[in-house]
N, C-alpha and C positions, 0 to 999 in steps of 0.2 A: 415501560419499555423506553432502552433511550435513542436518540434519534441516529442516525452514523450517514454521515454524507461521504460519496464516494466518488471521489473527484476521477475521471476516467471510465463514468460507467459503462459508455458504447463500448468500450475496448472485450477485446475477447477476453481476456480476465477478469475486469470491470462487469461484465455481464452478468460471470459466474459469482460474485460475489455476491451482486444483488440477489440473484438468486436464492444462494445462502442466507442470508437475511432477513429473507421474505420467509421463512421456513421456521425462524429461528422465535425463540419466546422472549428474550430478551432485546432485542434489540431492532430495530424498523428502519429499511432503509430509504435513503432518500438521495436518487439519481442527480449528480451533478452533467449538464450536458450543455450543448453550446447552440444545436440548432433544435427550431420549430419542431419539426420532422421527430426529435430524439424524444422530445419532450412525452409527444401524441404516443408513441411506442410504448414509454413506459406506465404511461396515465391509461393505457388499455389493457397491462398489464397490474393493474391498480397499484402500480407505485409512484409513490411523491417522487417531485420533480425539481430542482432549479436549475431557472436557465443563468448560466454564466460561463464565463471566459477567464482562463487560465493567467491572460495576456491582461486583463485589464482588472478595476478593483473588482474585490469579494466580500468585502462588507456583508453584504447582503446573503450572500451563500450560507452561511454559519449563524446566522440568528436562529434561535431553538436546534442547535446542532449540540449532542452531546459529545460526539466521538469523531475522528477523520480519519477515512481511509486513503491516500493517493495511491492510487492506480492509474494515471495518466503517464501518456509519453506520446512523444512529436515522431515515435517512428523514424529517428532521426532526422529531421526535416528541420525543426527549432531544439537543438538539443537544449541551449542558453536559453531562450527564451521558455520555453517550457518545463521542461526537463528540472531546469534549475531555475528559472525567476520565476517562472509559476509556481513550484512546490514552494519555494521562498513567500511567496505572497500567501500564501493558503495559511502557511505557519504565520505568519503574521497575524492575518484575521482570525485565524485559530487563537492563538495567544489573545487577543483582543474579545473576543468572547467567549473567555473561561473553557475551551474544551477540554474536556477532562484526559484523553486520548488520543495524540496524531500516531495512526501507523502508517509506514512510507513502503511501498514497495521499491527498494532500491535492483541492486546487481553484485553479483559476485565478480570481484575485482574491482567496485566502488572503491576498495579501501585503501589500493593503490593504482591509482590508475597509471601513473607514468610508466609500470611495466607492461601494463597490456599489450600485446602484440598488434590489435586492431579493436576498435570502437574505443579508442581512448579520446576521444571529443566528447560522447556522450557519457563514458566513466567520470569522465571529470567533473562533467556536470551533474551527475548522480551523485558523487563522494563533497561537492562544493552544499549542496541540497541537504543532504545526511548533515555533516557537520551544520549546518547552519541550523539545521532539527534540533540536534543535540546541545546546543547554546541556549535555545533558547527559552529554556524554564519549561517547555512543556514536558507531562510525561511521555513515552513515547515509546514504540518497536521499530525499527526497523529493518525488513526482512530481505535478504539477500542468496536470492534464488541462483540457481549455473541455468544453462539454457535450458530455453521453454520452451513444451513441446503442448501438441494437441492431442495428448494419450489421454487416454477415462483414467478418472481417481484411483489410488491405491489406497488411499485412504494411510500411507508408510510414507516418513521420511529417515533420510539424517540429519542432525542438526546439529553444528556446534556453532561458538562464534568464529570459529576460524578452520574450516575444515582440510584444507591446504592438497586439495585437489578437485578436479573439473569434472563436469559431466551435467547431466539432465533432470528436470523432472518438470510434471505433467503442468501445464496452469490448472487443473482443478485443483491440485494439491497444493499451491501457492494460495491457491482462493480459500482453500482452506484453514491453510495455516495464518493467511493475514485475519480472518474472522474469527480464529480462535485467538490471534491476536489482542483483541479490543476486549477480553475479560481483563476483570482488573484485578486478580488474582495472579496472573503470568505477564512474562515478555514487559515489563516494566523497567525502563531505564536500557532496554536490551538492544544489542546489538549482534544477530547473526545469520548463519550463513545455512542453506538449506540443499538439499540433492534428492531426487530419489532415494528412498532406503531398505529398512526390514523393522522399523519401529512404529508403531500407532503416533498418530501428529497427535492426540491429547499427552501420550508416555511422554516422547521427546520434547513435548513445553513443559511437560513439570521439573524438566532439567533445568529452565529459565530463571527459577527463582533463585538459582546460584550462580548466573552468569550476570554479571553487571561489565559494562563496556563504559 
């Protein structure tokens, strides 16, 4: 089994994904968290734990780490420091001990942020994040959800890399599709963009092996 540390796992998406993982035959996860308190949570839920900070080094986080998920975000509170010098740092120590997988959960209109109408401070630091992913030698997905809601799984997306309109879809289905993410079969070198839809999320990644970004 290989190990996937999930940088953001208190988050409510971060949650569902350990989740996922925990369930999963391949793959073991291993909560990235910042306090005491998060730690004792997950270690009751019998999953592995480290404690680290976004903000400072990670060395340490990624020793026996196969794969990374980020799922963190500052809630808009550090968009630059988090948002973006944290995922920056993760790829680094990522890169630094060989992982085989970083998938990022970005945002739809990461890709251009200067037109967003609003949350363009934090788009830019998503889209500054993404490219600095995609430089740097690792393999990598990054997946670019419209807004996120707290609806149960449909277990259906859409999914291109560029789908060139707005709308929703559930965080189970994001939790989903970043975890289908990290086979090494699909979403490689890939970049796109996800909704609600009428498609099984295994159908719509097998479209990935023809999308390179």
């Amino acid at each position: 089994m290989e190990n996937v540390l999930i940088a953001g796992a208190h988050g409510t998406t971060g949650k569902q994904i350990v989740n996922l993982l925990k369930q999963s035959q391949y793959f073991k996860p291993v909560a990235m968290v910042r306090t005491e308190d998060q730690v004792k949570q997950f270690e009751n839920e019998g999953v592995a734990t480290v404690l680290a900070d976004l903000e400072k080094d990670l060395a340490h986080a990624v020793i026996d780490i196969d794969k990374v998920v980020f799922a963190a975000g500052s809630g808009g509170k550090k968009v630059i420091e988090v948002d973006q010098e944290g995922a920056k740092r993760l790829v680094d120590a990522s890169k630094q001990a060989n992982v085989k997988k970083f998938v990022m959960l970005s945002s739809m209109g990461a890709d251009a942020p200067e037109k967003a109408e609003e949350l363009q401070d934090y788009l830019k630091a998503k889209h500054n994040a993404d490219e600095y992913l995609k430089q740097s030698g690792l393999n990598y997905a990054i997946v670019r959800p419209g807004s996120l809601t707290n609806n149960k799984a449909t277990d259906h997306i859409q999914l291109k890399e560029k789908l060139n309109k707005r709308g929703e879809i559930s965080r189970a289905d994001v939790a989903q599709t970043l975890v289908r993410s990290l086979n090494d079969d699909t979403a490689n070198k890939a970049t796109f963009e996800i909704l609600e839809g009428d498609t099984l999320i295994g159908k719509a990644m097998d479209t990935l092996s023809e999308v390179k970004s």
